[in-house]
N, C-alpha and C positions, 0 to 999 in steps of 0.2 A: 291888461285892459283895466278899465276904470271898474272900482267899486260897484259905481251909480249903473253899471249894466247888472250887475248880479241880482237879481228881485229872491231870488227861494232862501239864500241865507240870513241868518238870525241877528238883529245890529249886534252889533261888535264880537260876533262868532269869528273865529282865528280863521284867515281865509288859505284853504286849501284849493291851488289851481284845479283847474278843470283838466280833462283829459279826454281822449277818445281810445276807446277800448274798441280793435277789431276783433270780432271772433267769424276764423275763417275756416271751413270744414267742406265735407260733401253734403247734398241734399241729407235733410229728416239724419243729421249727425249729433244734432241737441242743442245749434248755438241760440237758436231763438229762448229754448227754456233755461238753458244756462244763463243767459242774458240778463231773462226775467225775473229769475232767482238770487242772480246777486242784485237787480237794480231795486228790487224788495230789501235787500240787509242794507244797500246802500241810504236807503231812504231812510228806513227807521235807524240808522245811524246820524241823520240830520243831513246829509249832502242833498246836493240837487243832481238830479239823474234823467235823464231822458234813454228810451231804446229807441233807436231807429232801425225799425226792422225790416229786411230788405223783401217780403214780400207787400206789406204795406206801402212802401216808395215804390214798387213798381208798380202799383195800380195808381200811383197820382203824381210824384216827383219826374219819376222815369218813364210813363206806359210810353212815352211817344219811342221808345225804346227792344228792339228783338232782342234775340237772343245772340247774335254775330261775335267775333270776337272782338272788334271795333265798338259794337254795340255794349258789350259788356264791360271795355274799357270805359265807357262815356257812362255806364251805370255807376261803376266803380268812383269815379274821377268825382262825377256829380253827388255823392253820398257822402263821400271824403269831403268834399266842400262843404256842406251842413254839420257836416261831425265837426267839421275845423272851427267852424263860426261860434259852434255851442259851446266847445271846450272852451275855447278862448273867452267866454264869457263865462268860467268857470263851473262848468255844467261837465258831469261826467256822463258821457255820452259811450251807451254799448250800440255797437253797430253788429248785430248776427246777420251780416253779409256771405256769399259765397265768396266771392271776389277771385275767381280762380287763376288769375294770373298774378305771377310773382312780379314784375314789372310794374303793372296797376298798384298791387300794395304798395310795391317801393315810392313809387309815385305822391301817393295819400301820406306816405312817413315822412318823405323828402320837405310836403308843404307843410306838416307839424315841425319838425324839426327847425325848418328855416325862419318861423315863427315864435320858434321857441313854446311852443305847444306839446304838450307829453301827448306819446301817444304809443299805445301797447299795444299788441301781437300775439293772439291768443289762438291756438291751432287748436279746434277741437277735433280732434283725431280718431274717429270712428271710424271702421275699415266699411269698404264700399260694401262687404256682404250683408255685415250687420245694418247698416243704409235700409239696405233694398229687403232686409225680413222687415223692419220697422215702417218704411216706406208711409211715413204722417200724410204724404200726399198724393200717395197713389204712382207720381211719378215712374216708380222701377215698374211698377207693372205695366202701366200705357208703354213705355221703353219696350220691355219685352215680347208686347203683342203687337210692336212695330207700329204702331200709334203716335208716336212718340221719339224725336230725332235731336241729338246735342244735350244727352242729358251729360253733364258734370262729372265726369269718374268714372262712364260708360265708356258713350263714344263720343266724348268731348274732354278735351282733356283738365286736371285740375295738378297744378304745380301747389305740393305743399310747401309749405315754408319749411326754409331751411334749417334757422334756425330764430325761433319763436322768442317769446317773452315767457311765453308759457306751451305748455302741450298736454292739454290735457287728454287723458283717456279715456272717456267719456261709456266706452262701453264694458269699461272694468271698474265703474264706481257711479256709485247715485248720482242722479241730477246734484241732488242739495250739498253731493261733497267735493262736485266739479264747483258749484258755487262759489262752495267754502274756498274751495282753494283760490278763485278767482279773485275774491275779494282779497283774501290775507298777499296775496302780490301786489294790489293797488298799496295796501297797507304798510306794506316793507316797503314799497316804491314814495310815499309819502302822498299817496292823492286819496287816501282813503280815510 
Protein backbone atom coordinates (compact mmCIF):
# COMPACT_ATOMS: atom_id res chain seq x y z
CA UNK A 1 0.00 0.00 0.00
CA UNK A 2 0.96 3.60 -0.49
CA UNK A 3 3.06 5.61 1.84
CA UNK A 4 0.45 8.56 1.88
CA UNK A 5 -1.97 5.80 3.91
CA UNK A 6 0.62 5.36 6.85
CA UNK A 7 0.01 8.59 9.25
CA UNK A 8 1.98 7.20 12.80
CA UNK A 9 5.33 6.70 11.07
CA UNK A 10 8.25 9.23 11.14
CA UNK A 11 9.12 10.91 7.44
CA UNK A 12 11.68 9.10 5.98
CA UNK A 13 11.58 6.19 8.94
CA UNK A 14 12.63 2.91 7.03
CA UNK A 15 9.17 1.40 6.48
CA UNK A 16 8.45 -1.81 8.07
CA UNK A 17 5.22 -3.67 6.75
CA UNK A 18 2.44 -3.92 8.85
CA UNK A 19 1.13 -7.22 10.23
CA UNK A 20 -1.64 -8.84 12.02
CA UNK A 21 -0.66 -10.86 15.07
CA UNK A 22 -3.45 -13.40 16.12
CA UNK A 23 -3.26 -14.56 19.65
CA UNK A 24 -5.46 -17.45 19.99
CA UNK A 25 -6.07 -19.22 23.54
CA UNK A 26 -9.08 -20.27 25.87
CA UNK A 27 -10.99 -17.66 27.98
CA UNK A 28 -8.81 -15.43 30.94
CA UNK A 29 -5.58 -17.46 29.01
CA UNK A 30 -3.59 -13.94 28.96
CA UNK A 31 -3.95 -12.93 25.21
CA UNK A 32 -5.56 -9.65 25.82
CA UNK A 33 -2.37 -8.82 28.47
CA UNK A 34 0.08 -10.38 26.40
CA UNK A 35 -1.16 -8.25 23.67
CA UNK A 36 -1.04 -5.17 25.67
CA UNK A 37 2.30 -5.76 26.70
CA UNK A 38 4.07 -6.08 23.62
CA UNK A 39 1.77 -3.30 21.79
CA UNK A 40 3.49 -1.07 24.86
CA UNK A 41 7.36 -2.24 23.62
CA UNK A 42 5.98 -2.08 20.23
CA UNK A 43 5.12 1.60 20.49
CA UNK A 44 8.01 2.88 22.25
CA UNK A 45 9.99 1.12 19.63
CA UNK A 46 8.36 3.75 17.17
CA UNK A 47 5.90 1.29 15.21
CA UNK A 48 2.40 1.96 14.89
CA UNK A 49 0.29 -0.60 16.68
CA UNK A 50 -3.34 -0.99 17.38
CA UNK A 51 -5.04 -4.00 19.67
CA UNK A 52 -8.14 -5.08 18.65
CA UNK A 53 -9.44 -6.76 21.38
CA UNK A 54 -12.21 -9.17 20.91
CA UNK A 55 -14.19 -8.32 23.88
CA UNK A 56 -14.18 -4.75 22.83
CA UNK A 57 -15.58 -5.74 19.08
CA UNK A 58 -18.08 -7.55 20.38
CA UNK A 59 -19.84 -4.99 22.19
CA UNK A 60 -19.80 -2.76 18.86
CA UNK A 61 -18.22 -4.34 15.48
CA UNK A 62 -19.90 -7.72 16.22
CA UNK A 63 -22.77 -7.40 19.11
CA UNK A 64 -25.32 -8.14 16.37
CA UNK A 65 -23.52 -11.43 16.81
CA UNK A 66 -24.07 -14.97 19.40
CA UNK A 67 -22.18 -17.09 20.28
CA UNK A 68 -23.14 -20.19 17.51
CA UNK A 69 -20.63 -21.70 15.69
CA UNK A 70 -21.58 -19.84 12.33
CA UNK A 71 -21.96 -16.89 14.63
CA UNK A 72 -18.39 -17.24 15.83
CA UNK A 73 -17.17 -17.93 12.20
CA UNK A 74 -18.73 -14.42 11.13
CA UNK A 75 -17.01 -13.03 14.52
CA UNK A 76 -13.78 -14.45 13.43
CA UNK A 77 -14.12 -13.60 9.60
CA UNK A 78 -15.17 -9.94 10.45
CA UNK A 79 -12.13 -9.17 12.96
CA UNK A 80 -9.68 -10.76 10.35
CA UNK A 81 -11.20 -8.17 7.86
CA UNK A 82 -10.14 -4.96 10.17
CA UNK A 83 -6.90 -6.68 11.23
CA UNK A 84 -6.31 -7.06 7.20
CA UNK A 85 -7.06 -3.42 6.49
CA UNK A 86 -4.73 -2.10 9.19
CA UNK A 87 -1.81 -4.21 8.58
CA UNK A 88 -1.88 -3.43 5.05
CA UNK A 89 -1.64 0.13 5.94
CA UNK A 90 1.21 -0.96 7.82
CA UNK A 91 -0.09 -0.88 11.34
CA UNK A 92 0.73 -3.93 13.45
CA UNK A 93 -2.23 -5.00 14.61
CA UNK A 94 -2.54 -7.67 17.83
CA UNK A 95 -5.80 -9.16 17.67
CA UNK A 96 -6.34 -11.29 21.51
CA UNK A 97 -9.25 -13.19 19.77
CA UNK A 98 -10.49 -16.71 20.88
CA UNK A 99 -11.19 -17.68 17.44
CA UNK A 100 -11.64 -21.35 18.28
CA UNK A 101 -11.91 -22.82 15.20
CA UNK A 102 -9.11 -23.90 13.16
CA UNK A 103 -10.84 -23.39 9.80
CA UNK A 104 -11.82 -19.58 10.74
CA UNK A 105 -8.09 -19.06 11.47
CA UNK A 106 -7.10 -20.62 8.31
CA UNK A 107 -9.47 -18.44 6.76
CA UNK A 108 -8.04 -14.95 8.19
CA UNK A 109 -4.37 -16.42 7.08
CA UNK A 110 -5.62 -17.53 3.63
CA UNK A 111 -6.87 -13.53 3.09
CA UNK A 112 -3.17 -12.19 4.61
CA UNK A 113 -1.41 -14.40 2.59
CA UNK A 114 -3.20 -13.71 -0.73
CA UNK A 115 -2.68 -10.09 -0.14
CA UNK A 116 0.66 -10.58 0.70
CA UNK A 117 0.01 -9.41 4.17
CA UNK A 118 2.10 -11.02 7.08
CA UNK A 119 0.31 -12.37 9.34
CA UNK A 120 1.38 -14.46 12.62
CA UNK A 121 -0.13 -17.18 14.87
CA UNK A 122 0.48 -16.94 18.41
CA UNK A 123 -1.25 -19.87 20.67
CA UNK A 124 -1.23 -18.72 24.11
CA UNK A 125 -1.41 -22.00 25.59
CA UNK A 126 -2.81 -21.94 29.08
CA UNK A 127 -4.51 -25.28 30.09
CA UNK A 128 -8.21 -24.83 30.61
CA UNK A 129 -7.64 -25.64 34.66
CA UNK A 130 -5.47 -22.87 35.06
CA UNK A 131 -8.30 -20.73 32.75
CA UNK A 132 -10.88 -21.49 35.23
CA UNK A 133 -8.62 -20.76 38.81
CA UNK A 134 -7.93 -17.29 37.04
CA UNK A 135 -11.33 -17.04 35.43
CA UNK A 136 -10.66 -12.54 34.69
CA UNK A 137 -14.46 -12.96 33.95
CA UNK A 138 -16.21 -14.95 36.01
CA UNK A 139 -17.00 -17.09 33.04
CA UNK A 140 -15.89 -20.71 34.56
CA UNK A 141 -17.86 -20.13 37.43
CA UNK A 142 -21.32 -18.92 35.73
CA UNK A 143 -20.25 -22.31 33.63
CA UNK A 144 -20.24 -24.27 36.66
CA UNK A 145 -23.42 -23.17 38.46
CA UNK A 146 -25.00 -24.07 34.99
CA UNK A 147 -25.56 -20.33 34.38
CA UNK A 148 -23.75 -20.39 31.63
CA UNK A 149 -23.72 -22.64 28.22
CA UNK A 150 -20.85 -22.89 25.25
CA UNK A 151 -18.17 -21.78 27.19
CA UNK A 152 -14.78 -22.39 24.97
CA UNK A 153 -12.73 -25.44 26.40
CA UNK A 154 -15.75 -26.55 28.37
CA UNK A 155 -18.53 -27.61 26.52
CA UNK A 156 -17.78 -25.94 23.52
CA UNK A 157 -15.19 -26.99 21.65
CA UNK A 158 -11.57 -25.01 20.96
CA UNK A 159 -9.30 -26.66 18.24
CA UNK A 160 -5.67 -25.36 19.01
CA UNK A 161 -3.43 -24.79 16.37
CA UNK A 162 -1.59 -27.10 15.13
CA UNK A 163 1.21 -25.69 14.49
CA UNK A 164 1.64 -22.03 15.47
CA UNK A 165 4.14 -19.19 14.70
CA UNK A 166 4.51 -19.31 18.18
CA UNK A 167 3.30 -21.22 21.57
CA UNK A 168 3.52 -19.65 24.25
CA UNK A 169 3.26 -21.01 27.81
CA UNK A 170 1.67 -18.44 29.38
CA UNK A 171 1.19 -20.25 32.66
CA UNK A 172 4.85 -21.13 33.05
CA UNK A 173 6.27 -17.53 32.67
CA UNK A 174 5.44 -13.79 33.34
CA UNK A 175 3.10 -11.74 31.44
CA UNK A 176 6.19 -9.49 30.55
CA UNK A 177 8.26 -12.64 29.30
CA UNK A 178 5.33 -13.95 27.07
CA UNK A 179 5.63 -10.34 25.82
CA UNK A 180 9.16 -10.54 25.41
CA UNK A 181 9.04 -13.36 23.46
CA UNK A 182 6.28 -12.16 21.42
CA UNK A 183 7.90 -9.25 20.37
CA UNK A 184 11.68 -10.88 19.62
CA UNK A 185 9.42 -13.14 16.85
CA UNK A 186 8.00 -10.12 14.97
CA UNK A 187 11.69 -9.08 15.25
CA UNK A 188 13.44 -12.13 13.68
CA UNK A 189 10.37 -12.03 11.39
CA UNK A 190 11.40 -8.42 10.29
CA UNK A 191 8.02 -6.62 11.21
CA UNK A 192 9.31 -5.37 14.37
Amino acid sequence: MADDHVTDRAPGAPRTPGATVWLTGLPSAGKSTIARGAAAALRSAGRPVHVLDGDELRAHLTADLGFSRRDRDTNVGRVGYVAHLLASHGVTVLVPVIAPYADARRAVRERHAAAGVPYVEVHVATPVEVCATRDVKGLYARQARGELSGLTGVDDPYEPPAAPDLRLPAHEQSRAESARALVALLREKGLA
